[in-house]
C-alpha positions as CSV (number, residue, x, y, z in Angstrom):
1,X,-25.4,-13.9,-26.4
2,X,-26.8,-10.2,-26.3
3,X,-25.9,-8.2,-29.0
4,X,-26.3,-4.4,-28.7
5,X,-28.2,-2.1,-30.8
6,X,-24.7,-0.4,-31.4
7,X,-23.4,-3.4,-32.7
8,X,-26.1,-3.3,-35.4
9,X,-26.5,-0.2,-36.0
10,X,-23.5,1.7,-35.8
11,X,-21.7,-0.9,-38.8
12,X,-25.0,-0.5,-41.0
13,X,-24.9,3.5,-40.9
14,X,-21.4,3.3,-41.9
15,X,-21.4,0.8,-44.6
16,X,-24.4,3.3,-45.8
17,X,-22.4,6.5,-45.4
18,X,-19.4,4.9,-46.9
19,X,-21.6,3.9,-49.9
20,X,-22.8,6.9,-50.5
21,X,-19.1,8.5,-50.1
22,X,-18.2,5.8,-53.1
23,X,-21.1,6.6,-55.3
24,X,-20.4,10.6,-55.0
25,X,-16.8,10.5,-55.5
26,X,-16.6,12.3,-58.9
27,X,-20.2,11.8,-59.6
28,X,-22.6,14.5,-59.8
29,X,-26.1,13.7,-57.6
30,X,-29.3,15.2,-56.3
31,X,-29.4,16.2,-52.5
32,X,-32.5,15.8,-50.8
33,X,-33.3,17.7,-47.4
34,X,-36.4,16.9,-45.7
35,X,-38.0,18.5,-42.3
36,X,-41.4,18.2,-41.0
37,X,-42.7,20.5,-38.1
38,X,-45.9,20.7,-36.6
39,X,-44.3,24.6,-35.6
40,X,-45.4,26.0,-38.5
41,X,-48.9,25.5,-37.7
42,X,-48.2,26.7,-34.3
43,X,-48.8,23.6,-32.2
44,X,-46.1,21.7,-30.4
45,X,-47.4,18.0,-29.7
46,X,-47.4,14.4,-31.0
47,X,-45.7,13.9,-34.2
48,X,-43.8,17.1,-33.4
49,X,-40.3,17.2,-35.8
50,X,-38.8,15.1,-38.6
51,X,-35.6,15.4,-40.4
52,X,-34.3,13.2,-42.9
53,X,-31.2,14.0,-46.1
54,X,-30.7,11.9,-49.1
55,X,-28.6,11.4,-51.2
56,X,-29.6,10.1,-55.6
57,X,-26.0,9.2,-56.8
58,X,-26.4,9.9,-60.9
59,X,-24.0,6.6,-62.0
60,X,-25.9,3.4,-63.0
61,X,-27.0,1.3,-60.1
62,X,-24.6,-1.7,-59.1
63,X,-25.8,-4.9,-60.3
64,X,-26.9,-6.1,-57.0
65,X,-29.8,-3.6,-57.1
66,X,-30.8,-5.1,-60.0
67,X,-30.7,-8.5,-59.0
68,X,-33.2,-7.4,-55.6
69,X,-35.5,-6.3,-58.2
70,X,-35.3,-9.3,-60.4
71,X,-35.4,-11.3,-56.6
72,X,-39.1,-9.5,-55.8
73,X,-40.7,-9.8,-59.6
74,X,-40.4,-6.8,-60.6
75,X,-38.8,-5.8,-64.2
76,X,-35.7,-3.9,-63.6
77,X,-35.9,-3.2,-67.6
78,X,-39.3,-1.9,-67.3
79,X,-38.1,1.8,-66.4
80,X,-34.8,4.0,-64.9
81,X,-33.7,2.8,-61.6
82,X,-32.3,5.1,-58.8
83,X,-31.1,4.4,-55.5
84,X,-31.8,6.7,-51.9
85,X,-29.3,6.7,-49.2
86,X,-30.8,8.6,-46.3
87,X,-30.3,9.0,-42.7
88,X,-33.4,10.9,-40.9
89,X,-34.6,11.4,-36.9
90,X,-38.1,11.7,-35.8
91,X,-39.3,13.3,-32.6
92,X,-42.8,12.4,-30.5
93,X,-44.2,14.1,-27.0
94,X,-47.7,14.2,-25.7
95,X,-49.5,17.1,-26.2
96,X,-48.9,18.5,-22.9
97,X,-44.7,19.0,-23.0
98,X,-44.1,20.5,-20.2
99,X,-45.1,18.0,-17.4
100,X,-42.8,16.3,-15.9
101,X,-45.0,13.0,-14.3
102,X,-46.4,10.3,-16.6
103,X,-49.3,10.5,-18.7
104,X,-50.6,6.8,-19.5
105,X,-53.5,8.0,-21.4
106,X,-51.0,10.3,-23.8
107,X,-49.3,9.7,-26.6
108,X,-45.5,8.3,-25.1
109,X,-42.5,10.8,-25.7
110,X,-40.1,8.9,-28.5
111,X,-36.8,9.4,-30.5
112,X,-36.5,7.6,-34.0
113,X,-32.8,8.2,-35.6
114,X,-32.3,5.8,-38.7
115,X,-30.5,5.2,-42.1
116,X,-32.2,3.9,-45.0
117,X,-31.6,2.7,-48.8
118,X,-33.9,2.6,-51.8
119,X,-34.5,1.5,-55.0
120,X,-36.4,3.2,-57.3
121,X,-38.0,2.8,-60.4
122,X,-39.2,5.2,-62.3
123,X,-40.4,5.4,-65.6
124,X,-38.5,5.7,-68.6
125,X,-40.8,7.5,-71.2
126,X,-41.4,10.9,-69.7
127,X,-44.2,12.2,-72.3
128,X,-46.5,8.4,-71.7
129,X,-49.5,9.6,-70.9
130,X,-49.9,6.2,-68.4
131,X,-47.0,5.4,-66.0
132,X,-46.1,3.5,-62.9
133,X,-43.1,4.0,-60.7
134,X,-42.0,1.7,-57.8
135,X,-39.6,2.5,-54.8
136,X,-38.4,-0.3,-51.7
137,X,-37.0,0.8,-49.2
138,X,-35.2,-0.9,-46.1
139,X,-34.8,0.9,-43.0
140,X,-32.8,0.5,-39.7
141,X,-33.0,3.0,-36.7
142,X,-32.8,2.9,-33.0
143,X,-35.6,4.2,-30.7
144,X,-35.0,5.3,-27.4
145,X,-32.8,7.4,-25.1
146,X,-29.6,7.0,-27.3
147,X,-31.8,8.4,-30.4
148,X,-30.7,11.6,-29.0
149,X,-34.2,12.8,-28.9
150,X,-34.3,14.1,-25.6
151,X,-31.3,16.5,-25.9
152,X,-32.1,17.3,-29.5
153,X,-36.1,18.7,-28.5
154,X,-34.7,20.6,-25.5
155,X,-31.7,22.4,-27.5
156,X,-33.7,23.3,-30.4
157,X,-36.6,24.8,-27.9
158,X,-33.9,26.7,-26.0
159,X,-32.5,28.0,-29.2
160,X,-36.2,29.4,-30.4
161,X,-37.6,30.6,-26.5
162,X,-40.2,28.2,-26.4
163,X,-40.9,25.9,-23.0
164,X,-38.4,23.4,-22.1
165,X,-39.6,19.7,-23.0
166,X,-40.0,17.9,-19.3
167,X,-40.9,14.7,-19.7
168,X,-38.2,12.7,-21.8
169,X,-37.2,10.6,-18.5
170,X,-40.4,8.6,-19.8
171,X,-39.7,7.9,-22.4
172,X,-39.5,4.7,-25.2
173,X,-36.9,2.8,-24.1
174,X,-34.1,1.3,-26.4
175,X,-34.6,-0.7,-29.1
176,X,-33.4,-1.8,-32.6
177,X,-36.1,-1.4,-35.5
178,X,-35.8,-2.3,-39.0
179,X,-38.4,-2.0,-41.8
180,X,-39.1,-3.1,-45.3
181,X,-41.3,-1.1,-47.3
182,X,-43.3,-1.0,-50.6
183,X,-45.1,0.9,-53.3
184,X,-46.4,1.3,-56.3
185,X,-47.8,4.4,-57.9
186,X,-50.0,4.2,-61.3
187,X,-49.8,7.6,-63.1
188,X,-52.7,9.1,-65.4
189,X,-51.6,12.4,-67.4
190,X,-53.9,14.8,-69.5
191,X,-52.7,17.7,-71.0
192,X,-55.2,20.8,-69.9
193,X,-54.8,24.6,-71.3
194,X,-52.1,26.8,-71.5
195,X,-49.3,24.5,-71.3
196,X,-50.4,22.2,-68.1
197,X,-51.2,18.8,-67.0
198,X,-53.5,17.4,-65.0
199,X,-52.1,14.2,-62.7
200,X,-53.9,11.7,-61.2
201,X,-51.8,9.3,-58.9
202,X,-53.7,5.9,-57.1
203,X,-51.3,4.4,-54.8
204,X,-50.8,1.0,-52.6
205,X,-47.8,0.3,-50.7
206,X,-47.1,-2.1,-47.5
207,X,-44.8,-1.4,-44.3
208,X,-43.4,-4.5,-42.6
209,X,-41.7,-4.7,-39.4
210,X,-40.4,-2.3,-36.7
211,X,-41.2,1.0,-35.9
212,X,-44.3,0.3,-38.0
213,X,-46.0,-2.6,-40.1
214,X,-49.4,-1.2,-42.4
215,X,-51.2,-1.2,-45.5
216,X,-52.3,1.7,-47.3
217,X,-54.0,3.0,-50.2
218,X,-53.9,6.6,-51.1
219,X,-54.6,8.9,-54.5
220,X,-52.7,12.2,-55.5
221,X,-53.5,15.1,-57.3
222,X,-51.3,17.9,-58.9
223,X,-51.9,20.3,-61.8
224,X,-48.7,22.2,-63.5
225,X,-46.1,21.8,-66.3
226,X,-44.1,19.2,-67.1
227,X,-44.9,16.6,-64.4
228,X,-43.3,13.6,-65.6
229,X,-40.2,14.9,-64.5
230,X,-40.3,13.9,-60.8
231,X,-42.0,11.1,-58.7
232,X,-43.8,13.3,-56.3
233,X,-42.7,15.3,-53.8
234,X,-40.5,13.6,-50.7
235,X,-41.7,12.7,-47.1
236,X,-41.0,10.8,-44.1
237,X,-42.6,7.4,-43.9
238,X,-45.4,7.1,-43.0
239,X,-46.4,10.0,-44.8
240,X,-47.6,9.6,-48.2
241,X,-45.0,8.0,-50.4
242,X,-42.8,10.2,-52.8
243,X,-38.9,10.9,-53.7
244,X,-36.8,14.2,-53.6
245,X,-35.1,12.5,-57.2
246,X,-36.1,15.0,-60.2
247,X,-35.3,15.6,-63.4
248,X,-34.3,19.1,-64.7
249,X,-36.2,21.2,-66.9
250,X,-37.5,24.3,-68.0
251,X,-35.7,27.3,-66.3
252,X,-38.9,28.2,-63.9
253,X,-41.4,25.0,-63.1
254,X,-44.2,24.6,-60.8
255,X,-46.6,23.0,-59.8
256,X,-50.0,22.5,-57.1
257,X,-50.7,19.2,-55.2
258,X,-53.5,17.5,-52.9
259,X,-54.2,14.0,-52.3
260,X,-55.9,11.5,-49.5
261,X,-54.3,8.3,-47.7
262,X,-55.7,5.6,-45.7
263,X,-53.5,3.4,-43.3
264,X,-54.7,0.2,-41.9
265,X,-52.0,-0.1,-38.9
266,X,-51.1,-3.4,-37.1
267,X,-48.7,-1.9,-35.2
268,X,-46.5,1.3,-34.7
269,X,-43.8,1.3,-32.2
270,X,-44.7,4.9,-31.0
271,X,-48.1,3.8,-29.9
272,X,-48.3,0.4,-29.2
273,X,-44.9,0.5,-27.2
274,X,-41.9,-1.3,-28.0
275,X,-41.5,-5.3,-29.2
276,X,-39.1,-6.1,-27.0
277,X,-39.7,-5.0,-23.3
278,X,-42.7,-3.1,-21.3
279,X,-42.6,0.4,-22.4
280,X,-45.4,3.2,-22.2
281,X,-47.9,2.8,-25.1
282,X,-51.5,3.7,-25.7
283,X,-54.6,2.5,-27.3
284,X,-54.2,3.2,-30.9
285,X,-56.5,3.3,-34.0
286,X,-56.0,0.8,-36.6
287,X,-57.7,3.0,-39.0
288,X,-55.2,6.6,-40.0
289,X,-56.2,9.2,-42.5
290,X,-54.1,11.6,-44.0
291,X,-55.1,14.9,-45.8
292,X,-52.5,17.0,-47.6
293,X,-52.6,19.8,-50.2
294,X,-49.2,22.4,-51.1
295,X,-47.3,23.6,-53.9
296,X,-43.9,23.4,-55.7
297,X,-41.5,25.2,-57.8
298,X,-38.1,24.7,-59.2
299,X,-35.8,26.5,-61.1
300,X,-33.5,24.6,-63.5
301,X,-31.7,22.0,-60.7
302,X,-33.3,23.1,-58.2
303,X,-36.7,22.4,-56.4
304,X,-38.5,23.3,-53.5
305,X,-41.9,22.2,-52.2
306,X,-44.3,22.3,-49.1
307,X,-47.1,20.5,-48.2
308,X,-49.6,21.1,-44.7
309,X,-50.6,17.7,-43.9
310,X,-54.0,17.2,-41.6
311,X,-54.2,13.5,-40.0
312,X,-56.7,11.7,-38.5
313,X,-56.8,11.4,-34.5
314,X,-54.1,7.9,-34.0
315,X,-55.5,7.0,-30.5
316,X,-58.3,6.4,-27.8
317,X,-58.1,9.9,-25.6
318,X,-56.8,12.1,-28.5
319,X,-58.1,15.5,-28.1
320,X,-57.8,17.0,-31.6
321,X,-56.3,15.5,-35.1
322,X,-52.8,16.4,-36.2
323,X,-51.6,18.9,-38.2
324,X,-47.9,19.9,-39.6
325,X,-46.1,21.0,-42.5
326,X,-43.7,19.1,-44.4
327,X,-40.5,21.2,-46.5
328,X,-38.5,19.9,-48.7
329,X,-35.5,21.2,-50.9
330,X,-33.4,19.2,-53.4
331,X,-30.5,20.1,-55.3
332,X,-28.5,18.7,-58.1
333,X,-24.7,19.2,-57.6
């Protein structure tokens, strides 16, 4: 018997949303709101828009979160635990948008609309000069024609006058992806002058399933107050790993950031086409680099960051590496 993607997905977004609704019903939470643009760099190709809101309910996780933890080894004791529920959409085209025939040797135009939920856990004594933070997170979308890419690209193109998107009739067709993913973070602090700290942040972390399946390794930097209070700022897998969850503090906080990521890919839906059925896919890399440097400040409940990330070309035929920034805003309430 065929089952749908609808018949999947449709039931797992709500039990999400419906989770959420439970967990904020006169509970206070942080809001998390996430988009990712190549537009402010002033290109318009590849990994071209992402959009993703969260939701950190303040209660104490329910019990079964702590028995996953206790399922994968991992101490839920050792730390504070948080959970993420999310839902997000992702947008890819080939560089060259506006034609309307196929173009074998360019990246394939794809939509990626999911829901996801995380545990994380983070660490419990904020002034240790040494701490490590987890999050896993499990992720179920749908690529294809019903992601709504296609009518979502060409609406928000029309809205801002630029060229109308002409080639989504080729794109990725439909298809049911979910995704388990891991990391782990190992945080070094050293108080400099003047009030501010110096982070350093290795990172390893594992992706497993569909739309993508990788290792990576990566290793942050920021320098400002009070840095213990967050885990990083946010981003949309596969970017580098972080959370929008944050701790208040002093009325005015900031803080600057860069950092390096390495990606060994086996496979990633958007290039290698989908699992499933013949779809348009390209010769990819196995071997991804990231780049990213930006900045943030909050203000009592309230922070904002950005970040310009530079990546590494993804495929044979690739004229020029990627570039986009990456905003974020998150909000207690």
């Amino acid at each position: 018997m065929k089952i749908s993607w609808k018949a999947a997905f449709v039931p797992s977004v709500l039990w999400l949303v419906f989770q959420a609704a439970g967990a904020m019903a006169g509970e206070s939470g942080i809001i998390s709101l996430q988009v990712e643009n190549d537009g402010v760099v002033e290109l318009d190709r590849h990994y071209t828009h992402g959009m993703q809101i969260s939701y950190f309910p303040l209660s104490e996780p329910p019990g079964w979160v702590v028995n996953s933890l206790l399922a994968v080894g991992l101490d839920p004791d050792d730390g504070e635990l948080a959970v993420e529920y999310a839902l997000g959409h992702t947008i890819f085209t080939p560089a060259d948008f506006e034609n309307p025939d196929p173009q074998p040797d360019q990246r394939p135009w794809a939509g990626h609309t999911y829901a996801s939920f995380a545990i994380i856990r983070k660490p419990e004594n904020r002034q240790a000069l040494f701490q490590t933070g987890d999050k896993i997170k499990l992720t179920l979308g749908h690529v294809g024609p019903d992601s709504g890419a296609a009518s979502a690209q060409k609406r928000m193109h029309a809205l801002i006058g630029s060229a109308e998107p002409k080639g989504w009739q080729h794109q990725i067709g439909n298809e049911t992806t979910l995704n388990l993913h891991y990391f782990r973070k190992w945080m070094y602090y050293q108080q400099t002058y003047a009030g501010r700290d110096i982070e350093l942040a290795p990172m390893l972390g594992v992706a497993l399933g569909s739309p993508y399946t990788y290792a990576t390794t990566g290793l942050s930097w920021r320098w400002g107050a009070d840095l213990q209070r967050d885990f990083g700022p946010p981003s949309i897998q596969p970017n580098y790993p972080g959370s929008g969850y944050f701790l208040p503090g002093t009325p005015w906080n900031w803080y600057l950031m860069a950092g390096v990521e390495y990606r060994h890919v086996v496979y990633n839906l958007f290039l290698d086409g989908p699992v499933f059925r013949d779809g348009p896919s390209v010769n990819k890399y196995s071997d991804v680099a990231d780049l990213f440097v930006g900045a943030a400040i909050s203000y009592k409940k309230v922070r904002f960051n950005y970040m310009t990330v530079y990546r590494s070309k993804e495929f044979r035929g690739q004229e020029e590496r990627d570039i986009f920034g990456s905003l974020n805003l998150s909000f207690y309430f």
